[in-house]
VOPAGU-2260 file (C-alpha; in pm, 1 decimal, decimal comma):
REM VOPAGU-2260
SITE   aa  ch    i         X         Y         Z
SITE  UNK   A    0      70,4   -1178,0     744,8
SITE  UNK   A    1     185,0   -1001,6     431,2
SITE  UNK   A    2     536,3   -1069,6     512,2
SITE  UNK   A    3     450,9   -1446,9     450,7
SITE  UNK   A    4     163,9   -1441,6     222,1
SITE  UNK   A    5     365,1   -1202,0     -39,8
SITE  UNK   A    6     635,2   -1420,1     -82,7
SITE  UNK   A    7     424,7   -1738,0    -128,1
SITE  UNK   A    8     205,1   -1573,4    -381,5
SITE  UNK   A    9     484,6   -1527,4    -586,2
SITE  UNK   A   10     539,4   -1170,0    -560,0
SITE  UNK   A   11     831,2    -972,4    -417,5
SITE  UNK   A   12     709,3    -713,7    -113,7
SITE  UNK   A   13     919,5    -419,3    -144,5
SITE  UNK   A   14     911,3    -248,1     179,4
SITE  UNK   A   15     981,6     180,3     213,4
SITE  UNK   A   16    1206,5     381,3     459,4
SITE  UNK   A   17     969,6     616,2     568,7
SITE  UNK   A   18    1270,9     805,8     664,1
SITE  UNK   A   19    1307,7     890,6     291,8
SITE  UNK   A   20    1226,0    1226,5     167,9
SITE  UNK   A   21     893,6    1200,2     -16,2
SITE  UNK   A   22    1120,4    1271,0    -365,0
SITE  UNK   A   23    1302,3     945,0    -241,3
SITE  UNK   A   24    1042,2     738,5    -212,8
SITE  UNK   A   25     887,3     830,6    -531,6
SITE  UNK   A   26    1186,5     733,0    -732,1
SITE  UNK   A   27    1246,2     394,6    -532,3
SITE  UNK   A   28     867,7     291,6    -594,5
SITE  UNK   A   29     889,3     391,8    -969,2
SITE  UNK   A   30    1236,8     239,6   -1042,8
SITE  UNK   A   31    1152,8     -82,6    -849,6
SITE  UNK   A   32     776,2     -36,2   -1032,4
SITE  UNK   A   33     526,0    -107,7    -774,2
SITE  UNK   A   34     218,4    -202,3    -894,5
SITE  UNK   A   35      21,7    -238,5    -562,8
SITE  UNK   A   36      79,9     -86,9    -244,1
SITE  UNK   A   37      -7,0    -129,5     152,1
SITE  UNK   A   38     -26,3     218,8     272,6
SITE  UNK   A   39     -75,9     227,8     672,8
SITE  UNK   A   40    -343,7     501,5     788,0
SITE  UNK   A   41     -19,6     686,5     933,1
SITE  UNK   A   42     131,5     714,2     602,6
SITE  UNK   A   43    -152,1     827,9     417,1
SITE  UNK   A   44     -96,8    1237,1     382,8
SITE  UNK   A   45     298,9    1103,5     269,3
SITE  UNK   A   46     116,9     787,7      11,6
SITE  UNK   A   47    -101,5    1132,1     -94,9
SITE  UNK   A   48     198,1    1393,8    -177,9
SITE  UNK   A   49     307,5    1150,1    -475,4
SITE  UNK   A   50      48,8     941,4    -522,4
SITE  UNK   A   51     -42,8    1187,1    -834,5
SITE  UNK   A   52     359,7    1117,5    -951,5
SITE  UNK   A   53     361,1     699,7    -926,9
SITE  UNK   A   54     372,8     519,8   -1263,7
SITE  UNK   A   55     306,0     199,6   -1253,3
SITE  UNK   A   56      48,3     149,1    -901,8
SITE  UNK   A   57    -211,4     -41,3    -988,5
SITE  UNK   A   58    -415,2     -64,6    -670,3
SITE  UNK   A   59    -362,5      55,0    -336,6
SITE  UNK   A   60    -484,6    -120,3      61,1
SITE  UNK   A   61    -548,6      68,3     335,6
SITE  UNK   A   62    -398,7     -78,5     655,0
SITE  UNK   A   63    -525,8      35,1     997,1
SITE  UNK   A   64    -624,6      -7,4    1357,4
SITE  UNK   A   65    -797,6     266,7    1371,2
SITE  UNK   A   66   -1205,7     360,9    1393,9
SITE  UNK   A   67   -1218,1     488,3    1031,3
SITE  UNK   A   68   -1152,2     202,8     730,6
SITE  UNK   A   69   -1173,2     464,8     459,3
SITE  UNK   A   70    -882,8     719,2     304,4
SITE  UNK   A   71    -854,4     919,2      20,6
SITE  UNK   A   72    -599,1     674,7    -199,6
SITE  UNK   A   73    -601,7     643,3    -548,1
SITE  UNK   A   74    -725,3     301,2    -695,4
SITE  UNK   A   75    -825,4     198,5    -358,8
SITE  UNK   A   76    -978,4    -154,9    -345,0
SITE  UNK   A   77   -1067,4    -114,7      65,0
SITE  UNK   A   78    -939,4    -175,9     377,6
SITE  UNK   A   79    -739,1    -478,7     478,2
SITE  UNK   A   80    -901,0    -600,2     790,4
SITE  UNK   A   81   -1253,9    -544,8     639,6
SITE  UNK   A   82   -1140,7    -781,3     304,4
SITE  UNK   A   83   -1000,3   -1011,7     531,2
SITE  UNK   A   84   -1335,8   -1038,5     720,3
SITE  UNK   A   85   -1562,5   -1072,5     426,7
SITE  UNK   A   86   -1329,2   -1317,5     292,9
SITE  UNK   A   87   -1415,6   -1709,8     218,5
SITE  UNK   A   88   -1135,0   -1916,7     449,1
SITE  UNK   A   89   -1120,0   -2094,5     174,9
């Protein structure tokens, strides 16, 4: 879904090697200056470690499958599935 809705809202989606060292990672996201990001319940404790470093994140989504639909993130707006739901279709 994101990989086609992104795109067609105009915005660029700027996917992350998770392979990266954390140190990585925080310089890709802050040259390429993310503003929001889809952090995936497994990534969470990595999102966390630089979270606190990130300089232009606006807003962050939770993305997961699993029972709990809450995480510590910074400038969390909620959990994808859940927006989705409460949504209008329109």
């Amino acid at each position: 879904e994101c990989m086609f809705a992104i795109p067609m809202i105009g915005a660029v989606i700027h996917t992350i090697n998770v392979r990266l060292s954390p140190e990585q990672i925080l310089y890709t996201m802050n040259h390429a200056e993310d503003r929001f990001v889809l952090v995936n319940s497994e990534f969470v404790g990595l999102y966390q470690a630089i979270a606190g470093q990130l300089t232009t994140v606006d807003k962050t989504l939770l993305l997961t499958d699993g029972e709990s639909k809450i995480a510590e993130l910074p400038h969390l707006v909620g959990e994808y599935e859940t927006l989705l739901a409460a949504a209008s279709p329109q």
